[in-house]
N, C-alpha and C positions, 0 to 999 in steps of 0.2 A: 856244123858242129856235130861232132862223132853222137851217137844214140847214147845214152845211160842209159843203165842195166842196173835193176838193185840187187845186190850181192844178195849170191844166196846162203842160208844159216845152218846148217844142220844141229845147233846149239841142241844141248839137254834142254833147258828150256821152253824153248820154243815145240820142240814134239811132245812135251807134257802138256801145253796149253793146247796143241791138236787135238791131241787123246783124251782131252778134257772136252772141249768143244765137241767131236765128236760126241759121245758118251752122253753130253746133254740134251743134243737132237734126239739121240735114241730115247733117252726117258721122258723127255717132251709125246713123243710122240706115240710109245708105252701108254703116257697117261690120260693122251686123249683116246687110243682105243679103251682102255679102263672105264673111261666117263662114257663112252660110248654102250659099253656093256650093261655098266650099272644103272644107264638110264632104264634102260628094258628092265632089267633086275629089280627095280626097283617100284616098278609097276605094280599096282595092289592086283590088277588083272591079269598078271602075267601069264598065268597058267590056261586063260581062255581059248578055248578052243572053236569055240562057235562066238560069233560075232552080228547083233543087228544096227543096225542103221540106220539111225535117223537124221536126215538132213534138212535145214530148210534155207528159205532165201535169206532172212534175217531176224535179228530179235523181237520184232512184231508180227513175223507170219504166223500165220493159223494154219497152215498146207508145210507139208514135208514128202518126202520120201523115203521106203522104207526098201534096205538093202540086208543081203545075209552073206556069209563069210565063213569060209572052215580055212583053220590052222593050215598052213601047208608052211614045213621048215620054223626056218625067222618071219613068213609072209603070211600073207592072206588073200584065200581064192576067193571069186565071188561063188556065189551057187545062187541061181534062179533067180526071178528078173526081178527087178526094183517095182515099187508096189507104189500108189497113192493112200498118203495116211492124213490124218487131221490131228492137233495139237489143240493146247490152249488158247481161246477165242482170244488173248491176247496175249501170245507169243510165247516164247521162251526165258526162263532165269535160269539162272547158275544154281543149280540143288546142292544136295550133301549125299554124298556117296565113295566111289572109289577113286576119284579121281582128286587130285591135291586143289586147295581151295583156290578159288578165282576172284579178284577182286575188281578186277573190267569186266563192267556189265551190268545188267540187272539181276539182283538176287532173291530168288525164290520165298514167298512170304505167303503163309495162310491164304485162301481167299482170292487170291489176286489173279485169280482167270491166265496164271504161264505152266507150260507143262517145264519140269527140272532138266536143263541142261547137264549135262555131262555122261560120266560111266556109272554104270549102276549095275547089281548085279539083277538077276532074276529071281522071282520067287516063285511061292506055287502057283499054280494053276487054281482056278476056278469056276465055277459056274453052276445053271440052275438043273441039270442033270445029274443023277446018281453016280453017274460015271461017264469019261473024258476017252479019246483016242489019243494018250499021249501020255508019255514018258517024266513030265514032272509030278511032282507030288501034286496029286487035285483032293479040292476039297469042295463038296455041296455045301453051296449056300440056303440057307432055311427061312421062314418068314421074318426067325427072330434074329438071322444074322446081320451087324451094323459092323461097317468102318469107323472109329474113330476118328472126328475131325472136332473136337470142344478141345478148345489148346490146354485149360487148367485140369482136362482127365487125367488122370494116372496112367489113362486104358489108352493117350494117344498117339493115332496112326497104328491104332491095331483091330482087325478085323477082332470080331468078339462075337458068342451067341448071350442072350439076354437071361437066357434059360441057366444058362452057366455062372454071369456076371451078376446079373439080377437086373429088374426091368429100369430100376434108379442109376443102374452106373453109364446105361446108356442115353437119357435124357438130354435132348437136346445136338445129338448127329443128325445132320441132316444128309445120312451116307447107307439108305439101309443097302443091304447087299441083293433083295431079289426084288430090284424095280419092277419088274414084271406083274407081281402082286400090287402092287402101291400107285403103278402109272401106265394102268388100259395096258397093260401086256409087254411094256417095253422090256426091248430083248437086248441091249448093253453089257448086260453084267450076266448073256447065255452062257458067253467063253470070253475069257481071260485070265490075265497073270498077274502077278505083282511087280513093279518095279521096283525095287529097296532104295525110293530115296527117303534120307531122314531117319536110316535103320535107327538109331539112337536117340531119335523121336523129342528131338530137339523142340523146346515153346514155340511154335509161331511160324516155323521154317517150313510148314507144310508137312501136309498128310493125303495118304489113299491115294495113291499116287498108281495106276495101272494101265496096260496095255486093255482094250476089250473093241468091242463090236461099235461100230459108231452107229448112230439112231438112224441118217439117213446119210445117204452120201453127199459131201461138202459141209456138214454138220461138225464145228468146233467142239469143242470140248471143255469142262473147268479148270483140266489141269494136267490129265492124261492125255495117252495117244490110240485117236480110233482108227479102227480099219473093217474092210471087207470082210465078210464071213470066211469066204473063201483065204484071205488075207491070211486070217487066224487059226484057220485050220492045217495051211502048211505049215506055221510056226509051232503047235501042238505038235505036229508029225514028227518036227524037224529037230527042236529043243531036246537035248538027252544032259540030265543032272552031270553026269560022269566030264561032260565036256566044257564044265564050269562057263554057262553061257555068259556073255556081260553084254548089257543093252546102251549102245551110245546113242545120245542127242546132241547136235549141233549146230547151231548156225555157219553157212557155208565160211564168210568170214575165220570162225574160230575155226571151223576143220582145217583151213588153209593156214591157219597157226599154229597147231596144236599139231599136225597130221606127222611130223615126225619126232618129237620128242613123246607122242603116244604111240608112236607104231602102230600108227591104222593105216588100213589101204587107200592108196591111189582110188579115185572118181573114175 
């Protein structure tokens, strides 16, 4: 039996529905570069240029690692080696910050011994000296300096002096800021920063939320993230306001899901 052959068309028609078909792959695929952009674009940290890192095994470690990153392009270099840090004696939650909310997982609640999961930006600097080696805003803390952590304060999740507030608006933080007077010399709160979770200092979603000195090494933490002295002193050196730092946390898990609709670096 001879082969068939389907005739072929050059019909008006038929090259209109080409040129249509084509035309559509192109806008198809126009709009997945588009969603691709605006992902980035849409990043409340987009403009970050300095990048820390915190990773850990999972949502019940106490242990992390703490990594640093400068802007290079659309990417991120590393700068200097990865550090041992300590977290919330139990684990990590999902905070409130820069990053869109999370509804897998555990979510950050007063009290509840987890340092906050996600992006956060930076705040000032602090500690029990007059003055700091470093480029954020610092500010000494005073006998009468307290953290806010009473959920029904006005004043909560905000560092406050008493002198300023009055000794009644502080009643009942159990957050003062210069432990060192308060408990035999303890040095935590020598150096560090603030983390901004809860900037909008939401009821109950937690407060006083900072990087600082851990007590001893392998030493958890209520809520924040400790490190080395030495730790903290490169990050002082290394934080510059201008390069709008953002500080992430996350369980290895989430980084492995999140790692490129946030546009963080490769491990």
């Amino acid at each position: 039996m001879p082969e068939r052959r389907m005739p072929r068309s050059s019909s008006p028609q038929l090259s209109a529905l080409r040129w249509l078909l084509a035309g559509t792959a192109v806008l198809v695929l126009a709009a997945c570069a588009t969603r691709a952009t605006k992902s980035e674009a849409d990043l409340a940290w987009r403009d970050a240029r300095q990048l820390v890192l915190v990773t850990t095994a999972g949502w019940d470690a106490d242990s992390g690692t703490l990594r640093t990153y400068v802007r290079e392009g659309a990417g991120w270099r590393a700068q200097g080696d990865a550090m041992p840090v300590k977290i919330g004696r139990n684990g990590a939650a999902w905070g409130l910050g820069l990053h869109p909310a999370q509804s897998e997982g555990p979510q950050k609640q007063e009290g509840d011994g987890r340092s906050p999961a996600g992006a956060f930006a930076i705040g000032e600097a602090f500690g029990y000296a007059a003055r700091a080696q470093t480029a954020l805003p610092y500010a000494q803390m005073q006998a009468t300096s307290w953290c806010m952590d009473v959920v029904d304060s006005p004043l909560y999740n905000r560092i406050v002096d008493a002198t300023a507030v009055g000794d009644a608006a502080v009643q009942g933080s159990s957050e003062p800021m210069r432990l060192d007077l308060r408990n035999a010399g303890d040095q935590r709160y020598r150096n560090g920063f603030v983390i901004e979770h809860n900037p909008q200092a939401r009821k109950g979603a937690g407060s006083c939320i900072f990087a600082h000195l851990w007590k001893a090494p392998g030493e958890a933490t209520a809520g924040c993230t400790a490190m080395a002295d030495v730790t903290m002193q490169r990050l002082y050196a290394w934080l510059r306001p201008d390069a709008h730092p953002v500080f992430v946390l996350l369980p290895q898990a989430e980084y492995a899901r999140l790692k490129d609709s946030w546009h963080l670096p490769a491990l």
